[in-house]
KENU-506486 format. One line per 4 residues: number of its first residue (from 1); for each residue x, y, z of C-alpha. Coordinates in Angstrom, 1 decimal, decimal comma, always signed. Layout:
NUM = X:Y:Z; ...
! end
This chain:
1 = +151,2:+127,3:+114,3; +151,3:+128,4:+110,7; +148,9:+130,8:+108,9; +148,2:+127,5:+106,7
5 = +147,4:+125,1:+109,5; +145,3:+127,1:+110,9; +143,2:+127,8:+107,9; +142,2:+124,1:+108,2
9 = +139,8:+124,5:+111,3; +138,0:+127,1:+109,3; +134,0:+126,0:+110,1; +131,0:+126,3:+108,1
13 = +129,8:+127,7:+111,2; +132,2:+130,7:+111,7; +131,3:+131,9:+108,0; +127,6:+131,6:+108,7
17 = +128,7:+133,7:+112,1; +130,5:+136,4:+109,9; +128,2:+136,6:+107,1; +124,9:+137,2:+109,4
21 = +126,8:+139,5:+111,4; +127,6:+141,6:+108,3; +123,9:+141,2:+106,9; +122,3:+142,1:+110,3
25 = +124,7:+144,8:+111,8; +125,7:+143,4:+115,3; +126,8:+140,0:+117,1; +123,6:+140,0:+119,1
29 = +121,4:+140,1:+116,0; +123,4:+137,7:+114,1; +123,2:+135,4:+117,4; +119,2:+135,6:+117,6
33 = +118,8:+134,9:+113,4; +121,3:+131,9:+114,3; +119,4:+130,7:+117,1; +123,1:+130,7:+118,5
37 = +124,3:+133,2:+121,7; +125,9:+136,3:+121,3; +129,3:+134,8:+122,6; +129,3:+132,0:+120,3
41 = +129,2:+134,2:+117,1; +131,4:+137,2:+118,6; +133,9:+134,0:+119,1; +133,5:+132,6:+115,3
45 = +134,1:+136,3:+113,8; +137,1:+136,1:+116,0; +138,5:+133,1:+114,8; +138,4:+134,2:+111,7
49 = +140,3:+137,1:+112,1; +143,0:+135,2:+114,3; +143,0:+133,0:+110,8; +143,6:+135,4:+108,4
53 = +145,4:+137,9:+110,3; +143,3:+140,6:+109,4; +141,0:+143,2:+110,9; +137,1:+142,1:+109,9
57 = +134,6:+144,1:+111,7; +135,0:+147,1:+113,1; +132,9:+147,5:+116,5; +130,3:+150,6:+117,4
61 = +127,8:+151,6:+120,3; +125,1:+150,3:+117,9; +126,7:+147,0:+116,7; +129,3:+146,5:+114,2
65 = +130,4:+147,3:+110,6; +132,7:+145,0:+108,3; +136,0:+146,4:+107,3; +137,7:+145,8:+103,6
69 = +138,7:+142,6:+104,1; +135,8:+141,7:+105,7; +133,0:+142,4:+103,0; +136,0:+140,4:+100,8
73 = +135,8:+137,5:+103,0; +131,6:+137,7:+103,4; +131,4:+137,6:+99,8; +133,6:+134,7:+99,3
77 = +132,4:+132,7:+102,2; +128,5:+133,4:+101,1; +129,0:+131,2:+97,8; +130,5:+128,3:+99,9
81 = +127,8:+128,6:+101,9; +125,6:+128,8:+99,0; +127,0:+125,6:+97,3; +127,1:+124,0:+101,1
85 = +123,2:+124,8:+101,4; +122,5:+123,2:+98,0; +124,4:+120,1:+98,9; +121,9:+118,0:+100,7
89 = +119,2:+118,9:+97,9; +121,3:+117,8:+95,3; +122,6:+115,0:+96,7; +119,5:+113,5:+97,2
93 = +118,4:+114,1:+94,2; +121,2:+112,5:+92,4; +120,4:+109,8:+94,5; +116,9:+109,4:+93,1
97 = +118,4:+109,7:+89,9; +120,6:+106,8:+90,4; +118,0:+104,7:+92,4; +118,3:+101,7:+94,7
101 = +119,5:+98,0:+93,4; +119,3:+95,2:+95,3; +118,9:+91,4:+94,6; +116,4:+89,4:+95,8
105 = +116,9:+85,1:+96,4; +113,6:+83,6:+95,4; +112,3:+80,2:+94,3; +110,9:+80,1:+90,3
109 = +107,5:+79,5:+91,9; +107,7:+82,2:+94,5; +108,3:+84,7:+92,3; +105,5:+83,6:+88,8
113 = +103,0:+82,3:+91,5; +102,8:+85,0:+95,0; +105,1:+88,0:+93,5; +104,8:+88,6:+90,2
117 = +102,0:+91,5:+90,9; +104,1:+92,5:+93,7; +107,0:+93,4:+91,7; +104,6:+94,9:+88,4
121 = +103,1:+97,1:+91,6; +106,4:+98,2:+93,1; +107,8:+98,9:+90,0; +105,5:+101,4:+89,2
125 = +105,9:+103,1:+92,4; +109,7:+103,0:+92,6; +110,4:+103,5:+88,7; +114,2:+104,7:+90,0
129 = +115,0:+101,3:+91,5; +116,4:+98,2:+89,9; +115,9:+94,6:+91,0; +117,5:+91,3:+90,3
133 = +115,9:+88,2:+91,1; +118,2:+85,0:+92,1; +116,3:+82,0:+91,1; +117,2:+78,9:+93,1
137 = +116,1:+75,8:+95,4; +114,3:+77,5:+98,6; +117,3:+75,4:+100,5; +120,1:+77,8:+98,5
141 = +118,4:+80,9:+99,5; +119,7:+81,5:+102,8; +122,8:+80,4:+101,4; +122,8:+83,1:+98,8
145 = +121,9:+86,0:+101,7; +124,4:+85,0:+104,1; +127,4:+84,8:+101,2; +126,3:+88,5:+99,8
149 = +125,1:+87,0:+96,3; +121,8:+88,4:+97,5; +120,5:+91,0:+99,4; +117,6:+89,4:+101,1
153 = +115,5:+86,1:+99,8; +112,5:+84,5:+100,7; +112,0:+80,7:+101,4; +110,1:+78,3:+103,4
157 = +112,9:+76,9:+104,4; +114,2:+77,0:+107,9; +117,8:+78,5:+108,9; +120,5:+76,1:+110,1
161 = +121,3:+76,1:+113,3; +125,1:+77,6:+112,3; +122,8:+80,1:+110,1; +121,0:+82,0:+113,0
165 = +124,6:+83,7:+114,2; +124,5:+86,0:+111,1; +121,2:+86,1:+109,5; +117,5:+87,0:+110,4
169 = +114,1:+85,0:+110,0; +110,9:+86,4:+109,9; +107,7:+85,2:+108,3; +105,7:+86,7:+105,6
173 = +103,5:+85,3:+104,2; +101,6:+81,4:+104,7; +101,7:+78,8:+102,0; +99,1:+75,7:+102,1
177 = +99,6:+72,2:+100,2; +97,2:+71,6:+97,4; +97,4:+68,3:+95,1; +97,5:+69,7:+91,2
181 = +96,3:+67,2:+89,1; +95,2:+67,0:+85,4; +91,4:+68,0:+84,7; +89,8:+64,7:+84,5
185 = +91,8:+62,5:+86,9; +89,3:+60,8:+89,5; +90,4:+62,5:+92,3; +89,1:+65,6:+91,0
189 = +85,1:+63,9:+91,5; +86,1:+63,6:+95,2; +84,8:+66,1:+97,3; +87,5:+64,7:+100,3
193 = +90,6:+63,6:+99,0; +92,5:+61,9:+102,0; +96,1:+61,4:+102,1; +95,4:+57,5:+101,6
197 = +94,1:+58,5:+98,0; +97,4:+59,6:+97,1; +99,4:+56,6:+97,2; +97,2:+55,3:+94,2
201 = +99,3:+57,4:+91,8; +102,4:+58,3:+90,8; +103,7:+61,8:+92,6; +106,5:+63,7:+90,1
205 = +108,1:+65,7:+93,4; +111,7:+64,8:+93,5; +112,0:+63,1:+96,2; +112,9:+65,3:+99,5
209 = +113,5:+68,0:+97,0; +111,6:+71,0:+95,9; +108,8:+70,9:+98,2; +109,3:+73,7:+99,9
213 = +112,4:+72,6:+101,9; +110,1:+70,4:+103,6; +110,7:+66,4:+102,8; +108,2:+64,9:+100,8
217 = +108,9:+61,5:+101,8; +108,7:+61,9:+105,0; +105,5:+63,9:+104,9; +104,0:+61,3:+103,1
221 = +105,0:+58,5:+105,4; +103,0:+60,1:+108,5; +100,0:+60,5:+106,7; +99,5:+57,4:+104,7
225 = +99,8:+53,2:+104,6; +100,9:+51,4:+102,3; +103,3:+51,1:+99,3; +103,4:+54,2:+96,9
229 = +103,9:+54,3:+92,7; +106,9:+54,8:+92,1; +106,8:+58,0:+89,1; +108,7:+57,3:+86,0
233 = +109,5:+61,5:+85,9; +110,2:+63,8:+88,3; +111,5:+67,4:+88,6; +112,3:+69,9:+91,6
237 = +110,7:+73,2:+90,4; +107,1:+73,9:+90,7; +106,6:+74,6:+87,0; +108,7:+71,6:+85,6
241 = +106,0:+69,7:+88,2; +102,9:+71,4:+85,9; +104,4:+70,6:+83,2; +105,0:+66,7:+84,2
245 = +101,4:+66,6:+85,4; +100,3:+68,2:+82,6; +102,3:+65,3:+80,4; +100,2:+62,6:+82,1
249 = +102,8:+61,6:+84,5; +101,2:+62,0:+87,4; +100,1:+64,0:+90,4; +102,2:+66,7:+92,1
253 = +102,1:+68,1:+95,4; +102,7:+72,3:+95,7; +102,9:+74,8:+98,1; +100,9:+77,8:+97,0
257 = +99,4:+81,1:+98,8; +96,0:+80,8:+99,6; +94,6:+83,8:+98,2; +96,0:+82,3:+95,1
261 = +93,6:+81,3:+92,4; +93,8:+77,5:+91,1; +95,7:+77,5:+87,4; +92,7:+77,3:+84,9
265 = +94,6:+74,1:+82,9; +94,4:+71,5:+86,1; +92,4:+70,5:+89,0; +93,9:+72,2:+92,4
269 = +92,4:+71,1:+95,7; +94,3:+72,0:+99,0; +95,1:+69,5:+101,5; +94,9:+71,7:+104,7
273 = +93,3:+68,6:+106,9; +96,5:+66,4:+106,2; +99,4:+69,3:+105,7; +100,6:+72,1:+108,0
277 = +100,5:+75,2:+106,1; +104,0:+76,3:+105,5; +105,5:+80,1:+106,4; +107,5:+81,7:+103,4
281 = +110,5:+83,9:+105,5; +112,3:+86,7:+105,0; +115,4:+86,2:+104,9; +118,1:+89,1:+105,5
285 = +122,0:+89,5:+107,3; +122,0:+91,3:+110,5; +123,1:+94,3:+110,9; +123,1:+95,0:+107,0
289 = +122,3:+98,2:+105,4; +118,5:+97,9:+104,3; +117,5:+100,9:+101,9; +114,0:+102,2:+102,5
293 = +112,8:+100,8:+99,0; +114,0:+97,7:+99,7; +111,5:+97,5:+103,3; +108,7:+99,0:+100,5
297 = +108,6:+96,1:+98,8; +108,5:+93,5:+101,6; +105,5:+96,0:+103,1; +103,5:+95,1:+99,5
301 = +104,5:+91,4:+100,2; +102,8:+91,1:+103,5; +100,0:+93,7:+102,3; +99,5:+91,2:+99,1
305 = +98,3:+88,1:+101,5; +95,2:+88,3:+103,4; +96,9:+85,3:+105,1; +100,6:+87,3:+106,0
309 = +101,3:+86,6:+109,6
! end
């Protein structure tokens, strides 16, 4: 084999060898400052010298001196091992420097309603790392996670059957139903509202649309009788609902945290007694590469809800 083939199986290990062995005068020294054994490192200096075909310590009773070319070859191999030693350091610290970015699947109310403090919090913690929030119908989410447009999402919605081969589900937090209604509208004067109650006025949910993956229609029809008003305007996001109730046209149904306070401009009033409460998931692939800033911020999620599961 060639002088220049064998150069490649030069170690980081047989220069440490060679350089302690110069520093401390003898194999057995530079074996104990190693935590190595003194045939390990007598075996590295060795190699060396079978490498570059030259003499590099000279051996005495009392240990060993370096020859010519080997204080050449200590000086040279101490600033690669210099640079070598500074590597990890500076690695990770260009790696703070550059941050984490990930993207993050979320419903519009999710993210104003549950996580906006969340993010304003994390932020301020992990100034290095940039997010991106992919607004969307809690039934896209999983979608999103599972095509690589996101990172991880969170939605009530359940995964498909054909969805549970390549992503994860986990709960994080509980939602509960509340009826949001203008401030004066009689039902607001009713200490119980029943689900009866409801079908007296118009409900703006899109029908089996928007309500947290779950269908509205159906919901309804196992807890009340009788024919419902049909609304003139509907929407699928929680804040186009607001704003319809707000308009006058009628009641909506949401599904809001229940550590979350009711909006100051219209009259909230959960409906745990007729509706499950409803478990937001995280959603994530398996066997993906999740970045410890990335499990931070799902931590300040499930810290954030007295509620979290």
């Amino acid at each position: 084999m060639s002088k220049a083939c064998q150069h490649k199986k030069l170690t980081l290990q047989q220069l440490r060898s060679l350089c302690e062995t110069a520093r401390s005068g003898s194999f057995a020294a530079a074996a104990t400052a190693l935590d190595s054994s003194h045939a390990t490192v007598h075996q590295h200096v060795h190699a060396l010298e079978r490498s570059f075909g030259v003499k590099l310590v000279d051996p005495h009773e009392r240990g060993c001196t370096m020859t010519e070319s080997g204080w050449l070859l200590v000086e040279l191999a101490n600033a690669v091992l210099e640079t070598t030693d500074r590597l990890q350091q500076t690695f990770a610290t260009t790696l703070a420097d550059l941050g984490c970015n990930f993207t993050i699947a979320i419903t519009p109310r999710i993210f104003l309603e549950d996580l906006a403090p969340v993010v304003a919090e994390f932020c301020k913690q992990s100034p290095q790392t940039r997010l991106t929030f992919l607004e969307m119908d809690a039934g896209e989410i999983a979608t999103a996670v599972e095509t690589r447009r996101a990172d991880f999402g969170f939605t009530p919605v359940p995964l498909a059957q054909d969805q549970i081969r390549t992503l994860d589900s986990e709960a994080s937090y509980l939602l509960e139903i509340r009826i949001v209604g203008p401030k004066d509208h009689p039902l607001s004067r009713r200490r119980v509202i029943r689900p009866n109650d409801l079908i007296k006025y118009p409900i703006v949910n899109a029908p089996g649309k928007g309500f947290s993956g779950l269908n509205l229609e159906s919901l309804l029809d196992q807890v009340t009788t009788g024919p419902r008003i049909v609304p003139q305007a509907t929407a699928v996001f929680a804040s186009s609902q607001r704003e319809l109730v707000r308009l006058g046209f009628g009641l909506a149904l949401l599904a809001v945290a229940s550590s979350t306070a009711p909006h100051p401009e219209f009259f909230e009033r959960s409906l745990n007694g007729s509706f499950a409460k409803v478990p937001v998931r995280l959603i994530r692939r398996r066997g993906a590469h999740w970045p410890p800033a990335a499990e931070d911020f799902v931590r300040l999620v499930r810290a954030r809800f007295s509620s979290a599961p």
